[in-house]
C-alpha positions as CSV (number, residue, x, y, z in Angstrom):
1,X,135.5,50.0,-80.1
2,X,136.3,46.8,-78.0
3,X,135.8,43.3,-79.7
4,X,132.9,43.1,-76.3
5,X,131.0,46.2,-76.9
6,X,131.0,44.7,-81.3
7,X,129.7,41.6,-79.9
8,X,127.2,43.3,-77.5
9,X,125.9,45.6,-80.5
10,X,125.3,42.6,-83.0
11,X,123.3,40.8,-79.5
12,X,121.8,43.8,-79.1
13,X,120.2,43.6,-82.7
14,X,119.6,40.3,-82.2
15,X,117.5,40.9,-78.9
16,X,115.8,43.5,-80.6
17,X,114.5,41.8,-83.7
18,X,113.4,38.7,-81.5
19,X,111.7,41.3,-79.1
20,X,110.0,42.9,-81.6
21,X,108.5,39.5,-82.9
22,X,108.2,38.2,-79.2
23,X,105.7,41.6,-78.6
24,X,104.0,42.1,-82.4
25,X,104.0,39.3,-83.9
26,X,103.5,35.6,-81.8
27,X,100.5,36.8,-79.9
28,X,98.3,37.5,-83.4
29,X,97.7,33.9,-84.1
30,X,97.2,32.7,-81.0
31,X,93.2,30.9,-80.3
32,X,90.9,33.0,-78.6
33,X,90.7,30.7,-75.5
34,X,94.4,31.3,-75.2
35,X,94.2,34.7,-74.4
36,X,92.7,34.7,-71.9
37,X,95.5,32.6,-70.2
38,X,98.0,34.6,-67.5
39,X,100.9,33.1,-69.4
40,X,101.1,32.8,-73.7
41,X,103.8,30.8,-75.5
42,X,105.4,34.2,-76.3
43,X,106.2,35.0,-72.3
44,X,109.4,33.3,-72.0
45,X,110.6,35.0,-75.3
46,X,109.3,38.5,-74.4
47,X,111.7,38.0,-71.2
48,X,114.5,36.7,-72.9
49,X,114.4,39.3,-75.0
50,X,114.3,42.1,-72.2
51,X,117.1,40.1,-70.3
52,X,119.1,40.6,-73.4
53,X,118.8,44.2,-73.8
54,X,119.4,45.2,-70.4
55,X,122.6,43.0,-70.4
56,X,124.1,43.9,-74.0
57,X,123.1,47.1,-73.0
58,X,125.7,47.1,-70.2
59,X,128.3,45.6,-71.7
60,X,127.6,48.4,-74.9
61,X,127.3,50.7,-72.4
62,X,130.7,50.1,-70.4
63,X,129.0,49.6,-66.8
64,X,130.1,46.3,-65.8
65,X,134.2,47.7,-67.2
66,X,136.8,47.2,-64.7
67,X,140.3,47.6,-64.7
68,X,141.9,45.3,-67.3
69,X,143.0,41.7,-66.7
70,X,145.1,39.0,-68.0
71,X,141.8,36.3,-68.7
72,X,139.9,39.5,-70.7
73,X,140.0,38.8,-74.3
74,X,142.1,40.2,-76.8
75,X,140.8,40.0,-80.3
76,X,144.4,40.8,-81.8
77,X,145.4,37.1,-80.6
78,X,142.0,35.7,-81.4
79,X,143.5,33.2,-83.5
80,X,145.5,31.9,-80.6
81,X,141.7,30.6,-78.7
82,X,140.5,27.5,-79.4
83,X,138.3,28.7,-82.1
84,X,138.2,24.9,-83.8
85,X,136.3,24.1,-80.7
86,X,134.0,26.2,-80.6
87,X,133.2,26.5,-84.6
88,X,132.9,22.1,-84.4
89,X,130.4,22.7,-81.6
90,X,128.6,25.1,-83.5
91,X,128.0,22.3,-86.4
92,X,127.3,20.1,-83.8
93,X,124.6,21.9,-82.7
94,X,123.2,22.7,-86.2
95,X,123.4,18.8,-87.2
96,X,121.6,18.1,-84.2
97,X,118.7,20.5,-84.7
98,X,118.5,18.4,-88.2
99,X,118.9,15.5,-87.2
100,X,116.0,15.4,-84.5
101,X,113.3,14.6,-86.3
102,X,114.8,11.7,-88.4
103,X,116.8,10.3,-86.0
104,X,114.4,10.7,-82.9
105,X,115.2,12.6,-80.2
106,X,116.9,9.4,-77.8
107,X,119.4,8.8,-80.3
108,X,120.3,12.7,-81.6
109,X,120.7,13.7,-78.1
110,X,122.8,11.3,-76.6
111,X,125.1,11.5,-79.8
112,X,125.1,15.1,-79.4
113,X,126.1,14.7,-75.9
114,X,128.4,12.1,-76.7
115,X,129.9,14.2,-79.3
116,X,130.0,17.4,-77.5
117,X,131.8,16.3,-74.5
118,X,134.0,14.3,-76.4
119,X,135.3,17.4,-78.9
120,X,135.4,19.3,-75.2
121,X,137.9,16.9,-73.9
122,X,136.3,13.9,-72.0
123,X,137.8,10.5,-73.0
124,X,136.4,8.4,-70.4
125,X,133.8,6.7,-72.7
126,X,132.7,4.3,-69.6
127,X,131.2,7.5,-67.6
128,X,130.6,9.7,-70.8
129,X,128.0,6.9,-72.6
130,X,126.0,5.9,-69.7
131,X,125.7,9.7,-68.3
132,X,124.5,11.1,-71.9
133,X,121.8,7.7,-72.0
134,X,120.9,8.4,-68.3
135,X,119.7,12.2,-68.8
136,X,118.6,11.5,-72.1
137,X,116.0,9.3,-71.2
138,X,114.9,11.1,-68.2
139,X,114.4,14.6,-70.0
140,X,112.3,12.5,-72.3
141,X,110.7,11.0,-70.6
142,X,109.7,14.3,-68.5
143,X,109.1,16.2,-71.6
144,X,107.1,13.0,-72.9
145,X,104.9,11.9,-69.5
146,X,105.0,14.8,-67.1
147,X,104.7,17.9,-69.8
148,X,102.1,15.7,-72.0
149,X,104.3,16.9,-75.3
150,X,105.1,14.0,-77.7
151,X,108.6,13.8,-79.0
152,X,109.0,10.8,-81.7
153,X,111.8,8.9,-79.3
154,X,113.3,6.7,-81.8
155,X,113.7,7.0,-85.6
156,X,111.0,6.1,-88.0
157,X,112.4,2.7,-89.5
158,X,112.9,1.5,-85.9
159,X,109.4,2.0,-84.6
160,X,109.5,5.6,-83.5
């Protein structure tokens, strides 16, 4: 089998484990004046999880197979992608998740921003600092005055 169709089995498995506790298991505590609402917090993950059957599905399934190309992927010369990349974003990722409480969430996203276009390839620091800050603060502040839903914005020993 095709290093796709492993890939789309494991999402597959994936999807169907977070479906399962999208459907059985995040509506049971939910308060009885939330019921009643037309959307719960477990809509968006009952669709994502849908989403990801029908389209690991597909790919498992051989559907969306074409003729082969030069740009598919071939898992004999895996080690030839830039799998550095993509492994340093990964940790990225999981250092920002941790760091978002203690640091605040101003400060840990625009360094993971920062970071993560920087390990992509951007080196011009004068447009790659101020764009970072610029949406930082303004999904903050959406998330923060518009949506109602506190986010500590700086860390703790600074006031946050």
């Amino acid at each position: 089998m095709a290093l796709d169709r492993w890939i789309a089995l494991i999402l597959l498995g994936i999807c169907l484990i977070y479906g399962y506790a999208a459907w059985f298991t995040m509506d049971g505590s939910l308060a009885p004046f939330m019921r009643r609402n037309p959307i719960w917090p477990s809509t968006f993950p009952k669709l994502l999880s849908i989403f990801g059957i029908i389209a690991s599905s597909i790919i498992l399934l051989g559907f969306e197979k074409s003729e082969a190309k030069e740009a598919d992927i071939d898992y004999r010369r895996l080690h030839e992608y830039k799998l550095g990349q993509a492994i340093i974003l990964l940790a990225l990722m999981v250092a920002y998740a941790l760091l978002l409480r203690p640091a605040g969430f101003i400060l840990s996203t625009s360094g993971f921003l920062i970071f993560g276009s920087f390990i992509l390839g951007e080196r011009k620091w004068h447009i790659m600092v101020p764009v970072a800050a610029i949406a930082t603060l303004i999904v903050w502040y959406l998330v923060q005055e518009v949506l109602g839903i506190y986010m500590r914005p700086l860390p703790g020993f600074i006031g946050g």
